[in-house]
C-alpha positions in Angstrom: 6.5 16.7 17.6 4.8 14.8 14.8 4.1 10.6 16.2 6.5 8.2 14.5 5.6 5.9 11.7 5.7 2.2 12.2 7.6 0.2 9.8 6.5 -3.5 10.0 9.2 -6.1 9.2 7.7 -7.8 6.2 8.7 -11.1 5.1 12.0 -11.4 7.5 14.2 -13.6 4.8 13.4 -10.6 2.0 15.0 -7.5 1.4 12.5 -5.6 4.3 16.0 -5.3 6.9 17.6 -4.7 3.6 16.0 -1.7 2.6 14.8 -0.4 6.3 18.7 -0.4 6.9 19.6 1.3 3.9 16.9 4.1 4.1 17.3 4.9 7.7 21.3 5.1 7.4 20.8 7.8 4.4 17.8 9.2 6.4 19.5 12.7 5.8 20.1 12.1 2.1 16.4 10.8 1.8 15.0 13.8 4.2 12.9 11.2 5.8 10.8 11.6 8.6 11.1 9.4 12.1 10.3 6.2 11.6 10.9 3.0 14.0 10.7 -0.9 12.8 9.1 -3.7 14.7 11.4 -6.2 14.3 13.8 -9.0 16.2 16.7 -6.4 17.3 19.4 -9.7 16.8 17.8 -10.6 13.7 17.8 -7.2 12.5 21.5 -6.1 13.8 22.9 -9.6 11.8 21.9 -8.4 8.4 23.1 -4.9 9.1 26.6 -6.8 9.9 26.3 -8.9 7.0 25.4 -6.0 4.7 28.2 -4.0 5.5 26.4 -1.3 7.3 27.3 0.3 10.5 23.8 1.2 11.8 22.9 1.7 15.6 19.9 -0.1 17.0 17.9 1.6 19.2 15.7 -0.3 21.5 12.1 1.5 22.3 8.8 2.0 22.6 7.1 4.2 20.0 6.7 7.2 22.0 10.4 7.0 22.0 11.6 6.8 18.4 11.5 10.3 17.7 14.3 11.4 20.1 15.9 8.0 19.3 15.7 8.7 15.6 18.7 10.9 14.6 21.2 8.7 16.2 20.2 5.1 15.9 17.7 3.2 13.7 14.8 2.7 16.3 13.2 -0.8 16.9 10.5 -2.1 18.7 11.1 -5.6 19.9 8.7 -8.1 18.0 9.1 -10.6 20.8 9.9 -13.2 18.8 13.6 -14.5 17.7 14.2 -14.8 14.0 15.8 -17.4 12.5 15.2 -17.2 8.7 18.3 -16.2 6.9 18.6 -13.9 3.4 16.6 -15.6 0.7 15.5 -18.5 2.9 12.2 -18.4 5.2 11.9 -20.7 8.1 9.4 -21.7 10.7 10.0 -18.0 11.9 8.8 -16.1 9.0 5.2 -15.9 8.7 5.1 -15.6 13.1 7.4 -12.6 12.6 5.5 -11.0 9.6 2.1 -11.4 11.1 3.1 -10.3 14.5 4.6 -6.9 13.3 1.8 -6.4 11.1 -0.2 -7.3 14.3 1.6 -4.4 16.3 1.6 -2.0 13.6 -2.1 -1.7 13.8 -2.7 -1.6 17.3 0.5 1.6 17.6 -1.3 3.1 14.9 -5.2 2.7 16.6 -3.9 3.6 19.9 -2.3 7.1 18.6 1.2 5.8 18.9 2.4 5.9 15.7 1.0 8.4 12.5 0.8 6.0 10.2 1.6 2.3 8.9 4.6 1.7 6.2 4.6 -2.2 5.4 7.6 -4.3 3.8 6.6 -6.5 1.6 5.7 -10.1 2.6 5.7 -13.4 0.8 1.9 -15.1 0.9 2.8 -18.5 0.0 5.1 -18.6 3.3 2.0 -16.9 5.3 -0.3 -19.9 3.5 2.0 -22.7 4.5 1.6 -21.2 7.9 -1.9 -21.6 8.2 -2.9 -17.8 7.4 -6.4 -17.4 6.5 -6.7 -14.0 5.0 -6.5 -13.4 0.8 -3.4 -10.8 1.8 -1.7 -8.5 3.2 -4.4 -5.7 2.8 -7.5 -8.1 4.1 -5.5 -8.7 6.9 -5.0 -5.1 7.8 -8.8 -4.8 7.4 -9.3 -7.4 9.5 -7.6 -6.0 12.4 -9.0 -2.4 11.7 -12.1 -4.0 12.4 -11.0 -6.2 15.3 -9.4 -2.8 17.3 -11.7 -0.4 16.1 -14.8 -1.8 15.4 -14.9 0.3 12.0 -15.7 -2.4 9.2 -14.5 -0.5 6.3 -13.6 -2.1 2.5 -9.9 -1.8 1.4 -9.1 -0.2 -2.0 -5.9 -0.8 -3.5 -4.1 2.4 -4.9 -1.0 2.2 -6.8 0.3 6.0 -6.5 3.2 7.9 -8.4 3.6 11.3 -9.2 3.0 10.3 -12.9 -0.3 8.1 -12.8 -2.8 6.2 -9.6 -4.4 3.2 -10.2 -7.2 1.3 -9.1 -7.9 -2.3 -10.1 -11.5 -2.6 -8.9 -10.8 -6.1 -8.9 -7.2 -7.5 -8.1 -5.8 -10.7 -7.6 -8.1 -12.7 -9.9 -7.9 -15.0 -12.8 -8.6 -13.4 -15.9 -11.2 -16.0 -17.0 -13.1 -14.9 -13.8 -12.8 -11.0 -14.2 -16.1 -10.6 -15.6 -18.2 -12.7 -13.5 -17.1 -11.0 -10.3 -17.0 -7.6 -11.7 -20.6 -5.6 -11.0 -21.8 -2.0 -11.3 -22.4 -2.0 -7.0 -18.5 -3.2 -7.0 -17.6 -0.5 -9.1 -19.9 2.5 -7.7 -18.6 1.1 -3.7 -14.6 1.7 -5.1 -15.4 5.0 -6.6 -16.7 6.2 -3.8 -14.4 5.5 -1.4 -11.7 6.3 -4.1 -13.1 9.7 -4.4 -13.4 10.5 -0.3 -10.1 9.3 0.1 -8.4 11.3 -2.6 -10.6 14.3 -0.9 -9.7 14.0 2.5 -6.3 12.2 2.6 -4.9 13.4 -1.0 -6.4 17.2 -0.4 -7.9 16.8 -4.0 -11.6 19.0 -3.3 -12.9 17.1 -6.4 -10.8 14.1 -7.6 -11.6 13.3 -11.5 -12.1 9.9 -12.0 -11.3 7.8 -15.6 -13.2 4.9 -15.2 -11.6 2.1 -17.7 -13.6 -0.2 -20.3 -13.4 -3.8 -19.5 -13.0 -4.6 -23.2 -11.1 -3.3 -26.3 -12.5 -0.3 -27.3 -14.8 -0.4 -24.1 -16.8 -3.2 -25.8 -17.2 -1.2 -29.0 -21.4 -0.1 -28.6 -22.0 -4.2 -27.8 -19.7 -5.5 -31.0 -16.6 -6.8 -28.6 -18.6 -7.5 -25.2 -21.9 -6.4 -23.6 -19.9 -5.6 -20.2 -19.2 -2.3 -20.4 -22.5 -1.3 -21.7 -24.3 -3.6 -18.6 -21.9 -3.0 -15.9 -19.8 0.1 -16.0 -21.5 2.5 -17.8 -24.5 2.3 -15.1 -21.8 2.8 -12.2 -20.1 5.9 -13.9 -24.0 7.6 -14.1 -24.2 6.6 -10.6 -21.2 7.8 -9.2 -22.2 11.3 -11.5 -25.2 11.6 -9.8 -23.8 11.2 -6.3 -21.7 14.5 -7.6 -18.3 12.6 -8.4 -16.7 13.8 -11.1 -16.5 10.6 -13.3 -16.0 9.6 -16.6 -16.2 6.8 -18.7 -16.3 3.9 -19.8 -12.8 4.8 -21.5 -10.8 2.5 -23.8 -7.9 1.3 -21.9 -5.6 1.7 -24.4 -5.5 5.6 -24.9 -6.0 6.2 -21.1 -2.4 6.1 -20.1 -0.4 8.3 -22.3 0.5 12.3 -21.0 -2.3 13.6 -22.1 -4.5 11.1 -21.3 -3.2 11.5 -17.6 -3.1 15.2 -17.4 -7.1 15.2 -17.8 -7.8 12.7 -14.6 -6.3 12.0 -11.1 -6.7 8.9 -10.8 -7.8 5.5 -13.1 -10.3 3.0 -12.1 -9.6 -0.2 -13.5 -11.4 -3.2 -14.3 -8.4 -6.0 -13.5 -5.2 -6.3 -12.1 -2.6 -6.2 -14.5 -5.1 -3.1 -16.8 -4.0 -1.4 -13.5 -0.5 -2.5 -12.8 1.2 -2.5 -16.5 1.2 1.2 -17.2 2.1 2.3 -13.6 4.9 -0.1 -13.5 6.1 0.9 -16.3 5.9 4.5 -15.9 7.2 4.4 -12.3 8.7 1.0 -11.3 11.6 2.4 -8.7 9.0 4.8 -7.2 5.4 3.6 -7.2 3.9 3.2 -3.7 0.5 0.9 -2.5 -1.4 3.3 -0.7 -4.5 1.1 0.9 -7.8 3.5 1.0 -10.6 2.7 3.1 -9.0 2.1 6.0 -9.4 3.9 9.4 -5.7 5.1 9.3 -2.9 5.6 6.4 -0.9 2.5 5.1 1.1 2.7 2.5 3.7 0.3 1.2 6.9 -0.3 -1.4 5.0 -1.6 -4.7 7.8 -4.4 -5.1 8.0 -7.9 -3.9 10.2 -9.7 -1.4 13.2 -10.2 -3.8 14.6 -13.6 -2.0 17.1 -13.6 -4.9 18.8 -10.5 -3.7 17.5 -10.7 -0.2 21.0 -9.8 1.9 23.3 -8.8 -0.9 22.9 -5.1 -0.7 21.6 -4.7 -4.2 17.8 -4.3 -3.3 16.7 -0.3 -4.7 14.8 1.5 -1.8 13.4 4.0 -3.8 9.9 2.5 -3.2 10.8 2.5 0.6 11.7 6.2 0.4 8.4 7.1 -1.9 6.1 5.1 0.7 7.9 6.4 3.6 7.4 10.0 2.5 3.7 9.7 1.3 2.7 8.3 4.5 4.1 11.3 6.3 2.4 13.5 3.9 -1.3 12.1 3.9 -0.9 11.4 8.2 -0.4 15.3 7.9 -3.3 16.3 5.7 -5.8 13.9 7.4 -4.3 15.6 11.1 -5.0 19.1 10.0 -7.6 18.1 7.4 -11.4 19.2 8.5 -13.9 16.1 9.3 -15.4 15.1 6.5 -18.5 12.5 6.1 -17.2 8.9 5.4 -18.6 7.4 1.9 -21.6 5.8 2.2 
């Protein structure tokens, strides 16, 4: 029988119990796979109550969720009481959300769990707390390298059946985009991008769009020297490493269906070039699928909701989507031949 996946709590006064309740009581409709959350069982068993939803807690170990699975909504105990109520963190929120995450990555390094599904968390409640890390995906990084000894660089993926995304640089301002962009920053995602897509995704030869940084991709030098400097020199260099790579391409004819049909995934340059079209071509569905690490995460592409938080109203279709695909690449990589890491 296939290990468990471990669902960390997320921001504890968000719709993660919201949506972790929901999924596993239509577990049947969903076809989901075992799953336990790490979690504060009291916590966890008064939002059930207050949502309306007659769910069964199990109490285990991760070794034990599978067999628990069918009959109660398995939960490790985070050892820690919760306090924070729907749509208001407390004291008890970022201890919770960092602890689970904490657990989640030493179940997964240890063989106990396949994989690593994360609710969302809120980072100005982990900031106020003290937490040093830029976010949730340096964090798991972090502690990869802290278990494992593996230093490896995340890459953000946003993932849907209809488009993936990389930003090669994420959560910056976009006055800053262009200093901190570089041809070695570039090359260092498409690599990784490419292995991943190999050995996790089952893609022999992923096709890379790499997008310009400018309108037009800088129009030969007329609307920006960037994409002339800095990207076209990392698509020859990912071409001669025997990626298949193209580009620089104009952002704005990248996106539509046939546009798509030709790559498998987009490199590009900032956040929102990134996040726009696959939000708007999969909002309900789109999962963040974190590459480079030495074991699948994946995660709902949505936000903690506070306004909703408790009410029942929160859509787990991104729960469902990142649930499933991090069943799905845990089995490729498990049956998956060794394959060298990127360099």
């Amino acid at each position: 029988m296939s290990r468990s996946l471990a669902l960390t709590l997320g921001e504890p006064a968000g719709i993660g119990p919201d949506i972790t309740i929901a999924v596993w009581h239509r577990r049947v409709e969903f076809g989901l796979p075992p799953f336990y959350l790490i979690a504060d069982p009291q916590a966890l068993a008064r939002r059930a109550q207050l949502l309306g939803i007659s769910v069964p807690l199990a109490v285990v170990e991760p070794a034990d969720a599978n067999s628990a699975f069918a009959t109660a909504l398995p939960v490790v105990d985070l050892g820690l009481a919760v306090t924070a109520s729907p749509g208001h963190p407390d004291l008890s929120s970022a201890p919770a959300a960092i602890a689970a995450i904490r657990r989640a990555v030493a179940d997964v390094v240890s063989g106990a769990a396949g994989a690593i599904v994360t609710n969302p968390v809120a980072k100005n409640v982990l900031y106020r707390s003290g937490f040093a890390e830029p976010g949730h995906t340096e964090f798991l990084s972090k502690l990869a390298a802290e278990m494992t000894g593996v230093h490896a660089r995340p890459v953000m993926m946003l993932w849907s059946p209809e488009l993936a995304v990389v930003p090669v640089t994420i959560h910056l301002p976009l006055a800053d985009v262009p200093s901190q962009l570089s041809t070695e920053l570039i090359v260092e995602t498409g690599r990784i991008v490419a292995h991943d897509l190999a050995t996790r995704f089952g893609i022999p030869r992923p096709r890379i769009a790499v997008a310009g940084l400018n309108p037009h991709a800088g129009e030969d030098g007329a609307l920006g020297s960037e994409d002339h400097a800095i990207v076209r020199p990392a698509v020859e260099r990912l071409a001669g490493e025997g990626i298949v790579v193209r580009g620089p391409v104009p952002a704005d004819t990248l996106f539509h269906a046939a546009a798509r049909a030709a790559y498998d995934v987009a490199l590009c340059m900032y956040h929102d070039q990134a996040l726009i079209p696959i939000k708007t071509l999969a909002f309900d569905h789109a999962v963040n699928v974190t590459l480079g690490l030495p074991f699948v995460r994946t995660s709902p592409d949505h936000g903690t909701a506070f306004d909703i938080a408790g009410t029942g109203r929160a859509d787990p279709s991104s729960l469902v989507a990142a649930i499933k695909l991090a069943a799905r690449l845990v089995a490729r990589t498990e049956t998956a031949p060794p394959r060298a890491a990127p360099r």
